[in-house]
C-alpha positions in Angstrom: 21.6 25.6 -4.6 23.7 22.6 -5.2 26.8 23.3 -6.8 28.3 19.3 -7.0 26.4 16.6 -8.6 27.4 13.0 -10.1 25.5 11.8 -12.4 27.0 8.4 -12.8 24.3 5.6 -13.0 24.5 4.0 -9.5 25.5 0.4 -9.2 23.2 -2.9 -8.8 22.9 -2.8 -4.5 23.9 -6.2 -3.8 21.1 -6.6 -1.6 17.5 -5.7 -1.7 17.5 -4.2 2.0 15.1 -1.0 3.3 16.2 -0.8 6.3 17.4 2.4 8.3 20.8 2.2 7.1 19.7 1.9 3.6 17.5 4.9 3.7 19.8 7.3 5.3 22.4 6.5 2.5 19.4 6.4 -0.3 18.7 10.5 1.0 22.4 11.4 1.1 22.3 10.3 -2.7 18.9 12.1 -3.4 20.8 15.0 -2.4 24.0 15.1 -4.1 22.8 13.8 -7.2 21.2 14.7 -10.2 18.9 12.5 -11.1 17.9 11.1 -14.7 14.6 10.3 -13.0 12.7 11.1 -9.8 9.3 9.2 -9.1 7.1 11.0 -7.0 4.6 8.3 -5.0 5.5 5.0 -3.5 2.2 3.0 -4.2 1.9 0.4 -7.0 2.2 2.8 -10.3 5.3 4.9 -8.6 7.0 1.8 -7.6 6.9 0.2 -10.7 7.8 3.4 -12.5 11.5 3.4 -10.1 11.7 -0.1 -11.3 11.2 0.2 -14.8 13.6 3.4 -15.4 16.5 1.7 -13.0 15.8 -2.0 -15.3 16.6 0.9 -17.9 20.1 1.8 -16.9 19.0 5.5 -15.8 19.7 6.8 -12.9 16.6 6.9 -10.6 14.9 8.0 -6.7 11.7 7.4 -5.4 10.1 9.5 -2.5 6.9 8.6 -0.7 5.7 11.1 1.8 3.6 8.1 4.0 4.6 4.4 3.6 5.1 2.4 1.0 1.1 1.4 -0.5 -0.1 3.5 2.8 -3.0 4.5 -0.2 -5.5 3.0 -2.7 -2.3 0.2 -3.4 -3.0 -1.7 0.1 -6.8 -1.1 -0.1 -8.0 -2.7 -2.8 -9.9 -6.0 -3.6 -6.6 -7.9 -4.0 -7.8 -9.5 -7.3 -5.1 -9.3 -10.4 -8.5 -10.2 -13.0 -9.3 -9.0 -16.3 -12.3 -7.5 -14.8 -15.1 -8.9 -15.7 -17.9 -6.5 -15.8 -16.0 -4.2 -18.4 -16.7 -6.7 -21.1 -20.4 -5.7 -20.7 -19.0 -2.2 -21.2 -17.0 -3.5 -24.7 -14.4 -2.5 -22.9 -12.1 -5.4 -24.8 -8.7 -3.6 -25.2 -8.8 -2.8 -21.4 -10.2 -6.4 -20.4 -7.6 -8.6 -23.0 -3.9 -6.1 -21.3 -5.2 -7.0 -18.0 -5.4 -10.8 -18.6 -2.2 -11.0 -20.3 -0.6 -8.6 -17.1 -2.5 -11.2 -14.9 -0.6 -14.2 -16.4 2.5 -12.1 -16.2 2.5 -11.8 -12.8 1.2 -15.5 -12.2 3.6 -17.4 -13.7 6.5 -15.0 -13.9 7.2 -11.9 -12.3 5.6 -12.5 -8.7 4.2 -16.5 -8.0 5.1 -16.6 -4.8 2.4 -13.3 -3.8 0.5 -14.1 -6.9 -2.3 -16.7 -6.9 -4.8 -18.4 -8.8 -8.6 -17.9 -6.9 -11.8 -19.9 -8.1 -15.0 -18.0 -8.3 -18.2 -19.0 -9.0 -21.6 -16.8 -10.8 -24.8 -18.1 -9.9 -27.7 -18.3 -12.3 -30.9 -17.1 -11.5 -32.1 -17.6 -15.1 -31.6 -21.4 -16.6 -31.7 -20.5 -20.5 -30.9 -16.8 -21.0 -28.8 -15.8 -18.5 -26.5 -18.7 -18.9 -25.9 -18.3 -22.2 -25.4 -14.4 -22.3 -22.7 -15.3 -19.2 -21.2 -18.3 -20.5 -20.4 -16.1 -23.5 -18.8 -13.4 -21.7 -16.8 -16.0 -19.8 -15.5 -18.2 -23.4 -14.1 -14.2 -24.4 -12.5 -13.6 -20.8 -11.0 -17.3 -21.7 -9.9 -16.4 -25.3 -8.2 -13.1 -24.1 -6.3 -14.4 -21.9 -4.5 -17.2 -24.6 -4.0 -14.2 -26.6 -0.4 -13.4 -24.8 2.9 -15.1 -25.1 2.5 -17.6 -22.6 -0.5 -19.6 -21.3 -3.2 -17.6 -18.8 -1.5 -19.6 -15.8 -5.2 -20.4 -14.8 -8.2 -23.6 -15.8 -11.0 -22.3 -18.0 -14.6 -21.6 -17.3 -17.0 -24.3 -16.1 -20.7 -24.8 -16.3 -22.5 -26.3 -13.0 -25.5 -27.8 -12.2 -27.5 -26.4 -9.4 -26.7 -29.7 -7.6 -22.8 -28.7 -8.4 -23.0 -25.8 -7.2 -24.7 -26.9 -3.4 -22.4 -29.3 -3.3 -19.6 -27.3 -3.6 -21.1 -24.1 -1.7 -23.3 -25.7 0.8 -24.3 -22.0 2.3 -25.9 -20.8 -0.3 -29.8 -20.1 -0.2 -31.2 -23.3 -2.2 -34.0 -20.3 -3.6 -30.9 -18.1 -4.6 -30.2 -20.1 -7.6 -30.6 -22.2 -11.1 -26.9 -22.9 -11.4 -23.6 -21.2 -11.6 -20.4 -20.9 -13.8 -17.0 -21.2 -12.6 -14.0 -19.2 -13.8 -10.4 -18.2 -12.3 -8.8 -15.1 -11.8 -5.9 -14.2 -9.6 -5.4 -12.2 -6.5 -2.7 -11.0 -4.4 -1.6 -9.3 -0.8 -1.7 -6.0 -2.8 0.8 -4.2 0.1 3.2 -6.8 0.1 3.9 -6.6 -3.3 4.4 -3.1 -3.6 6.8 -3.2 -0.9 8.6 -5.9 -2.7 8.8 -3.3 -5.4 10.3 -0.9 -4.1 12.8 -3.5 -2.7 13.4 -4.8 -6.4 13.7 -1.3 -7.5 16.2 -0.4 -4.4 18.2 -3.4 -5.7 19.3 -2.2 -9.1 20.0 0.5 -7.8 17.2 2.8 -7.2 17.2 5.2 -4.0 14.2 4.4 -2.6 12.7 6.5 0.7 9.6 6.8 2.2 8.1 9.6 4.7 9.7 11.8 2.2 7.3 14.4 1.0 7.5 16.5 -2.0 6.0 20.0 -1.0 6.8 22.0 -4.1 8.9 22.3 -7.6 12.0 23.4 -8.3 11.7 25.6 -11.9 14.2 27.1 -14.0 11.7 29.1 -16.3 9.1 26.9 -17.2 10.7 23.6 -17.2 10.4 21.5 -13.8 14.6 20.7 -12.6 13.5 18.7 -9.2 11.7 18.5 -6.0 11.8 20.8 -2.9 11.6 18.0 0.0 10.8 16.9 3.4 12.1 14.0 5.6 9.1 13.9 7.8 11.2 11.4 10.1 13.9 14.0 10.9 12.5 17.3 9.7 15.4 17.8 7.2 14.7 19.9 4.1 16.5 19.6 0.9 16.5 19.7 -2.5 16.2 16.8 -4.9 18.1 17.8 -8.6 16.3 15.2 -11.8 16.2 15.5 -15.6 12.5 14.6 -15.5 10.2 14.0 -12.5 7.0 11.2 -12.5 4.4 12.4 -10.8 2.7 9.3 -9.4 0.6 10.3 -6.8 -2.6 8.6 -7.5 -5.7 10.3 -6.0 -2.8 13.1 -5.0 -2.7 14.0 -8.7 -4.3 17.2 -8.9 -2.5 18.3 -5.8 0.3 17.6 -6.6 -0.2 18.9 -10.1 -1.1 22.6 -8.0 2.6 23.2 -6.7 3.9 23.5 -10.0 0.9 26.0 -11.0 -0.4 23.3 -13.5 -4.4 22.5 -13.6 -3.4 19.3 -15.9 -5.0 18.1 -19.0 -7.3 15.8 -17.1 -8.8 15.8 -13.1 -8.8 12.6 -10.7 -11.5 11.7 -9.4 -11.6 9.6 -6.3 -14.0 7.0 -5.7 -14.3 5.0 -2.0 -15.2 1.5 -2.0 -15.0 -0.5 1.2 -14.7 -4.4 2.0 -15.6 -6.3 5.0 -13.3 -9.0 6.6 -14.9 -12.1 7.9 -14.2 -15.3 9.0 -13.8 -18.1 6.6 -15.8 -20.3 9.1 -19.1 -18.0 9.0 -19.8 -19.6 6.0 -18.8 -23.1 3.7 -17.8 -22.8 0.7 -14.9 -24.1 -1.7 -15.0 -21.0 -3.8 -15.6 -17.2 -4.2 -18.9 -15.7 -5.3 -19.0 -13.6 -8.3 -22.5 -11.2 -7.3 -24.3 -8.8 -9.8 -25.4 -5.2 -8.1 -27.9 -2.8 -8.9 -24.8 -0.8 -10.4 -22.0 -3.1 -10.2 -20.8 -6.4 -8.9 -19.9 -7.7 -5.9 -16.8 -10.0 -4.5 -17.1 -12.7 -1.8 -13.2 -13.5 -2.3 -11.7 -16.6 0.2 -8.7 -14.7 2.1 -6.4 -17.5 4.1 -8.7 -17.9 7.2 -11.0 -15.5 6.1 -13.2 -13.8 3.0 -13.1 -10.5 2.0 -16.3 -9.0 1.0 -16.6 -6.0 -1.5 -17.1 -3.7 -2.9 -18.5 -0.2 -2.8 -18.3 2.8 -5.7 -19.3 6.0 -4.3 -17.7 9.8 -4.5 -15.5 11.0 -2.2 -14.5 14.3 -1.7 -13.1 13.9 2.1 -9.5 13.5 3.8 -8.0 11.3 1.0 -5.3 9.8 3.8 -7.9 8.2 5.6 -11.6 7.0 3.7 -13.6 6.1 6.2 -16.2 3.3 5.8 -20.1 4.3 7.2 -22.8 2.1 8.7 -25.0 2.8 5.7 -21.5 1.4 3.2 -21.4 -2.0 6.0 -24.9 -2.5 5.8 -25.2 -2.6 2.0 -22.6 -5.1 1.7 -24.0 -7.3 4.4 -27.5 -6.7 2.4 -26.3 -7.9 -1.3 -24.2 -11.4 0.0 -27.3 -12.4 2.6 -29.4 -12.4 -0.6 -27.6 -15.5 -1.3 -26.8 -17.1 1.8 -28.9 -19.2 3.8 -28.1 -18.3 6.9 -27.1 -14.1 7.2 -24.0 -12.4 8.6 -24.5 -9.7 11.0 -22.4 -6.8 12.0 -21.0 -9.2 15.1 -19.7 -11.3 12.0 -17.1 -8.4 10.5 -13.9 -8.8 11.8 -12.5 -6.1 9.9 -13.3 -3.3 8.0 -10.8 -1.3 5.5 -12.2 1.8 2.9 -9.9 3.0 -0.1 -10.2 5.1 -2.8 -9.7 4.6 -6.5 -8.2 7.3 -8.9 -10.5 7.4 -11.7 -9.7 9.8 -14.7 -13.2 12.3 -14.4 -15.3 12.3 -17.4 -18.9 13.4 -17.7 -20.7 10.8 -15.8 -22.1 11.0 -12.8 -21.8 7.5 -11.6 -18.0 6.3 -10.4 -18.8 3.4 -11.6 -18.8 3.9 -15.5 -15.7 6.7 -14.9 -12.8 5.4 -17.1 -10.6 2.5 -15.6 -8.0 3.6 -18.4 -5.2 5.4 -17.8 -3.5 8.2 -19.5 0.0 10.0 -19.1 0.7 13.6 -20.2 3.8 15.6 -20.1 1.8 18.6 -18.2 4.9 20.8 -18.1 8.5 20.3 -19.2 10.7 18.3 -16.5 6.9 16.7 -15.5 5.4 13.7 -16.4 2.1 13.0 -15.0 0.4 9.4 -14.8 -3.3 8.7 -13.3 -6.1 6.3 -13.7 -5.9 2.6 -14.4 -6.1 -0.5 -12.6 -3.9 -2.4 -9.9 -3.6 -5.7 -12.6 -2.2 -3.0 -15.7 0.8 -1.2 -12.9 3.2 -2.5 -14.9 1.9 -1.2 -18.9 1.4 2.1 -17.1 4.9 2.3 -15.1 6.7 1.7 -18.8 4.3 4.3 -21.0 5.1 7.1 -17.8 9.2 5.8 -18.5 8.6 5.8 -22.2 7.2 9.8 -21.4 10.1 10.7 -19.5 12.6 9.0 -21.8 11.3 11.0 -24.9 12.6 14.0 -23.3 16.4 12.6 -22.3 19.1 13.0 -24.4 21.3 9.9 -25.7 19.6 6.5 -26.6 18.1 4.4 -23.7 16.8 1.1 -24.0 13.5 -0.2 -23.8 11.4 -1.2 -20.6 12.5 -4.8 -19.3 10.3 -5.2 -16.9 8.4 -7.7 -18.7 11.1 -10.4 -17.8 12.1 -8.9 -14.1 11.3 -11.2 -11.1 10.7 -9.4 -8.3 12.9 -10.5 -5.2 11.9 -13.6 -3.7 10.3 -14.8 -6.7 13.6 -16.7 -8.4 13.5 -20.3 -7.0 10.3 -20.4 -5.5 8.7 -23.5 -7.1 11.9 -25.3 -6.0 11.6 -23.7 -2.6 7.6 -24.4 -2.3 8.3 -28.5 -3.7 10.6 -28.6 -0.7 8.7 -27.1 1.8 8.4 -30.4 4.2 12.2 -30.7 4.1 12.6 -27.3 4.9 9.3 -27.5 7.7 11.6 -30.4 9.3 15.0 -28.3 8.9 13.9 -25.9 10.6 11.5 -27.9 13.2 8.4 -25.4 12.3 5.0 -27.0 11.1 4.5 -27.0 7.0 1.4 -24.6 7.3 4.2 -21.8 8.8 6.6 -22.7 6.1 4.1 -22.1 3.3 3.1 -19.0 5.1 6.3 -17.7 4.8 6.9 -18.6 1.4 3.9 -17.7 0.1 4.4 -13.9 2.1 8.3 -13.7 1.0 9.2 -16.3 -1.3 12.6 -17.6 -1.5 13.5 -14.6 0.9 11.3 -16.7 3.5 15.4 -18.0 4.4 16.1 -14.7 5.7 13.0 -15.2 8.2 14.0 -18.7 9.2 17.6 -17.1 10.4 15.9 -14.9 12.5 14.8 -17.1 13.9 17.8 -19.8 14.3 19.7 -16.5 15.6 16.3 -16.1 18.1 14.8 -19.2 18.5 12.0 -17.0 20.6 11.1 -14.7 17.2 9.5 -17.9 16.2 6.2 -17.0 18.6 3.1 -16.4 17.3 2.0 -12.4 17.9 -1.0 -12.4 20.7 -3.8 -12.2 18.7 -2.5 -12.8 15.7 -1.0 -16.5 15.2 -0.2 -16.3 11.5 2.1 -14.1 11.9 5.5 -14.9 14.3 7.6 -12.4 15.7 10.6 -12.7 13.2 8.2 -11.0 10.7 8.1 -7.7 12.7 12.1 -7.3 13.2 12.5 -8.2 9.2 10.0 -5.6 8.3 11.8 -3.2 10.0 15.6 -4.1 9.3 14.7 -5.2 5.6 11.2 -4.0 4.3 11.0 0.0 5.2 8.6 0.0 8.0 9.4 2.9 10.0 6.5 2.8 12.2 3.9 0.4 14.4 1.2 0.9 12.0 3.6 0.0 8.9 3.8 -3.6 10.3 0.3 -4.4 11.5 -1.5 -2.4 8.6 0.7 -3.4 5.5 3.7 -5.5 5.8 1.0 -7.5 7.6 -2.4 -7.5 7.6 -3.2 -7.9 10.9 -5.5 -4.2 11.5 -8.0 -6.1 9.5 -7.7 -10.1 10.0 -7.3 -10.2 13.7 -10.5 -9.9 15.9 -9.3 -7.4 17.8 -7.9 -5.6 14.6 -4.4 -5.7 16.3 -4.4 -4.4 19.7 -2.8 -7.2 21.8 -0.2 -7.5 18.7 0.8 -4.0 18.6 2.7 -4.0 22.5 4.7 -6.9 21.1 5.5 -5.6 17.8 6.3 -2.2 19.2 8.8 -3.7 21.3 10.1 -5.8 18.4 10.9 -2.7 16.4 12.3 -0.7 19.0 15.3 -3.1 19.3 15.6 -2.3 15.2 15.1 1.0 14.7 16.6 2.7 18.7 13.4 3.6 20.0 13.7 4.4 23.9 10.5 3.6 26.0 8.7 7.1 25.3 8.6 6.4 21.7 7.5 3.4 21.9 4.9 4.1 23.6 3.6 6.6 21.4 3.9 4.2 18.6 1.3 1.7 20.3 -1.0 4.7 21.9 -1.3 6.0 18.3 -2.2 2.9 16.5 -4.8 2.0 19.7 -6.0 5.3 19.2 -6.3 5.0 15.0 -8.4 1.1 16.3 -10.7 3.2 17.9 -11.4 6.1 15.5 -11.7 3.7 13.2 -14.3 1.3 14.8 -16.3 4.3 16.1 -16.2 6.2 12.4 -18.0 3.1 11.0 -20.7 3.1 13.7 -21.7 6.7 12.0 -24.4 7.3 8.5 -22.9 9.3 6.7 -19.3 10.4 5.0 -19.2 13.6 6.6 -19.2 11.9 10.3 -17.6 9.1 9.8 -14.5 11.4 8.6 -14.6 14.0 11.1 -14.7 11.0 13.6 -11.6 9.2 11.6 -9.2 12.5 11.5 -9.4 12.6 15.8 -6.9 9.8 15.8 -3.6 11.5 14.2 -0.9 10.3 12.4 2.2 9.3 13.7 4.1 12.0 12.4 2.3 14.4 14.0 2.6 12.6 17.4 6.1 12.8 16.8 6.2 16.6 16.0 3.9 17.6 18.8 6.2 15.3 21.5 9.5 16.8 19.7 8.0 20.2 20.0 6.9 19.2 23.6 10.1 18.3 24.8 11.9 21.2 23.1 9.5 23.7 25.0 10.3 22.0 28.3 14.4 21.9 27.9 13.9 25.9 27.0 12.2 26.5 29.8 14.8 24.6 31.9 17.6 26.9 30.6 15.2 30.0 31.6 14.8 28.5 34.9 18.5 28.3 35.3 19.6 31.6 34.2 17.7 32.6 37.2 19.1 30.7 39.7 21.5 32.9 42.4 24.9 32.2 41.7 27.3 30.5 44.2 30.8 31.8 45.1 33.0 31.9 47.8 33.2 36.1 47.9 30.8 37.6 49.9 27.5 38.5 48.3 26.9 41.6 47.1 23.5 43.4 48.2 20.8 42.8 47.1 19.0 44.6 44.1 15.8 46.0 43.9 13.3 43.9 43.2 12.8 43.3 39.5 10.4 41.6 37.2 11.9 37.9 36.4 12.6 36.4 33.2 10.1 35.4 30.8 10.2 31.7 29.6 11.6 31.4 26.3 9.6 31.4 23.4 9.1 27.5 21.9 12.7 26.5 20.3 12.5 25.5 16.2 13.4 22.0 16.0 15.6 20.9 14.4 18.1 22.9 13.0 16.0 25.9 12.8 13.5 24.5 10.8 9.9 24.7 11.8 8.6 21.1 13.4 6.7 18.6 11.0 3.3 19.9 9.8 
């Protein structure tokens, strides 16, 4: 048990680094202190959460037992919107918080990652239809005036069918009457929640992923802390906090389990899976807007290419790793070719990605009308649990989890701020963006890179360009993936917590699903990149690419299958990193114990004469597998 513990509210960091200096001193303070409050799960809610108790003045850690958004936050449609299709479920209160959170984040707390995005609905009615949607769209309009500052975006539009083929010269002419226009927002969902975590980590949070919580610490009833693992070097140790978040998302329920708590409510998970293609298979100024038979579809323009989703079906699989089917590809491919003149095929998908949405279980049987809502309970004392709720409303529920966990501190603590806190990179960006061709000839890259990076990292994008004025050579475009230059691999790793190959190519890029080869002529490169960061030696970096190759190829091969049960069982033969790492530590730890064995049996040499021999004997066994670590038993 720990017998010393501060709890002095650590100082604002002076800078916003995760790097590997930054998280070995973040887990020697998870240890020696006591916590006001410890946020279990590093994806969108959980990061917000660390944010809005540190904003606060309490003090705060967050632990993530994969990588930062490694779940549903880096696998979703990328759209901050109101949502749409809940106002035909009256669903007003839900739709008007989104839109104001949408403007939020637009014009305040993120514009560099946040961005407006045009879609259009086409008519296939002229009379009805448009007026029953033009109505919808004048109340997603009104709602989003209703906040303190403008929506950030144009209003709706009515188009002719001429407009509309003019604009969208791809579309069937047959598929159509007409269209309305309207704005939402969308946003490189992973990227943000690592810039989270990095705001968070600069007032003074202790922020540290591969860190997994694998039970409670209880005096009585009442929940004191965490029992922990650092999956990177096996440690475990004990994490002291006044109250703990549980922010786990689809996790809920299972991590609700350790402490012997069913919960007031169950999680339900839900996949839904998008294709990646090309922005050239099709022309088109805009996104599409398309009603399903349950739902509706997105055709959402991506940089250089559009994202196409999405799916709503249960899943009751590996939740670390949804795997899209043939059967989910080919309904996708079947709903946008009903409006598109000429039809994408399976040849056309560079990318595929499956994720899973935590939806709050009710009595439906359809995902798709389970509540979008969210709802936080204090399930136990010391435990406060959030689930449910949408990407665009993060920030509502990170303060009513806070506003939980604050009820039960002692002393008076202020209110949540987060409503006015940029995240980093976001301070100065206009100024940066309106000087973009000064700073494209300053540096003596084209303007395209320079809005790249400032659209990926804001005013941070400086930190990039002295990569590369330090390493004129980081400035290469990866093989295979030319948006992305090599400075952006050594920053992830010194500055944005990437521990691993597949942290870099599958989040802090997005290269696993926007190149063609979904990142296998990039990962070599970027391996090599972060061993010069992080001290790999050869071996490990060779594991590192051999594991993401190998994760390419489940992958591909899981979504040639029909069903869920296949395409999982196919997914789940490529293993994570971490357990590459524990079989090779285990590995070599077996072979220096045999070594030693081998040794002990080795005749000694001297110079005396040698003594006769003994009668012949049975030799040594080899020794038993050695612990690693300290004594600990190697990473599960």
């Amino acid at each position: 048990m720990v017998t010393t513990r501060s709890t002095s509210q650590p100082a604002v960091s002076s800078t916003s680094r995760l790097g590997p200096a930054e998280r070995a001193d973040a887990i020697a303070a998870l240890k020696d202190t006591e916590l006001d409050i410890l946020v279990v799960g590093g994806g969108i809610v959980g990061t917000g959460s660390a944010l809005d108790a540190v904003t606060r003045g309490l003090s705060v850690g967050l632990i993530e037992a994969r990588d930062f958004a490694s779940g549903t936050s880096s696998r979703s449609s990328k759209l901050v919107h109101g949502g749409i299709r809940y106002l035909e479920q009256l669903d007003f209160r839900l739709v008007r918080e989104a839109l104001i959170e949408r403007g939020l984040l637009l014009q305040r707390i993120a514009p560099h990652l946040v961005k407006p995005v045009r879609f259009l609905y086409p008519l296939k009615k002229r009379v009805i239809e448009r007026a029953y949607v033009g109505a919808g769209m004048m109340l997603y309009d009104i709602f989003s005036y209703t906040g303190l500052r403008p929506p950030g975006v144009p209003h709706h539009r009515h188009l002719s069918k001429r407009q509309v083929m003019r604009s969208i010269p791809s579309l069937a002419s047959d598929a159509l009457v007409g269209g309305i226009t309207y704005y939402d927002a969308q946003v490189d969902d992973a990227r943000y929640v690592a810039n989270l975590a990095r705001t968070a980590a600069h007032y003074g949070a202790n922020v540290a992923s591969r860190v997994r919580a694998e039970g409670f610490i209880k005096v009585g009833q009442r929940v004191v802390g965490v029992q922990a693992h650092d999956l990177e070097t096996d440690e475990r140790f004990e994490i002291r906090a006044k109250q703990v978040v549980n922010a786990t998302g689809v996790w809920t329920d299972d991590t609700q389990a350790m402490v012997g708590e069913r919960g007031q409510f169950k999680v339900r998970a839900s996949k839904g899976i998008h294709l990646v293609v090309p922005r050239d298979r099709f022309q088109s100024k805009m996104g599409l807007l398309l009603r399903t038979e349950k739902s509706v579809l997105f055709v959402i323009p991506w940089g250089r290419h559009w994202l196409i989703g999405t799916t709503d079906t249960d899943w009751h699989l590996d939740k670390a790793h949804p795997a899209a089917t043939a059967a989910d590809i080919d309904y996708l491919l079947a709903h946008v070719n009903s409006v598109l003149a000429i039809p994408l095929t399976r040849e056309d998908v560079e990318g595929v990605y499956a994720g899973l949405r935590p939806l709050l279980a009710g009595e439906s049987e359809q995902t798709s009308k389970l509540s979008r809502e969210h709802l936080v309970a204090h399930s136990v004392p010391g435990l406060v649990v959030i689930a449910g709720g949408k990407w665009t409303t993060y920030r509502i529920m990170a303060k009513d989890a806070i506003d939980a966990a604050v009820d039960a501190l002692d002393g008076k603590i202020a209110k949540s701020t987060t409503e006015e806190i940029a995240l980093v990179g976001a301070e100065g960006y206009q100024a940066a963006w309106n000087r973009r061709n000064r700073i494209a000839d300053e540096s003596g890259l084209h303007v395209v890179r320079i809005e790249h990076l400032l659209n990926r990292y804001g005013t941070l994008a400086e930190d990039i360009l002295e990569l590369i004025r330090d390493d004129p050579s980081l400035a290469e475009p990866l093989p295979g993936a030319d948006d992305y230059v090599g400075a952006e691999v050594v920053y992830a790793a010194s500055n944005e917590g990437a521990l691993h190959l597949e942290d870099v190519l599958a989040r802090r890029t997005r290269i696993s699903i926007e190149a063609w080869d979904r990142g296998v002529s990039a990962a070599p490169v970027a391996a090599r990149l972060m061993a010069g960061v992080l001290g790999w030696d050869k071996g490990r970096e060779d594991r590192e690419v051999q594991t993401y190759l190998k994760r390419v190829a489940a992958e591909r091969a899981s979504q040639l299958q029909p069903d869920d049960e296949s395409a999982d069982r196919i997914r789940l033969e490529a293993p994570d990193i971490v357990d590459v790492d524990a079989a090779a530590a285990k590995a070599a730890k077996t072979a220096r114990a045999s070594n030693r064995a081998r040794a002990t049996r080795k005749p000694a040499t001297s110079a005396a004469p040698a003594a006769p021999a003994a009668p012949d004997a049975p030799a040594a066994p080899d020794a038993p597998d050695a612990p690693a670590g300290d004594g600990a038993p190697a990473a599960e």
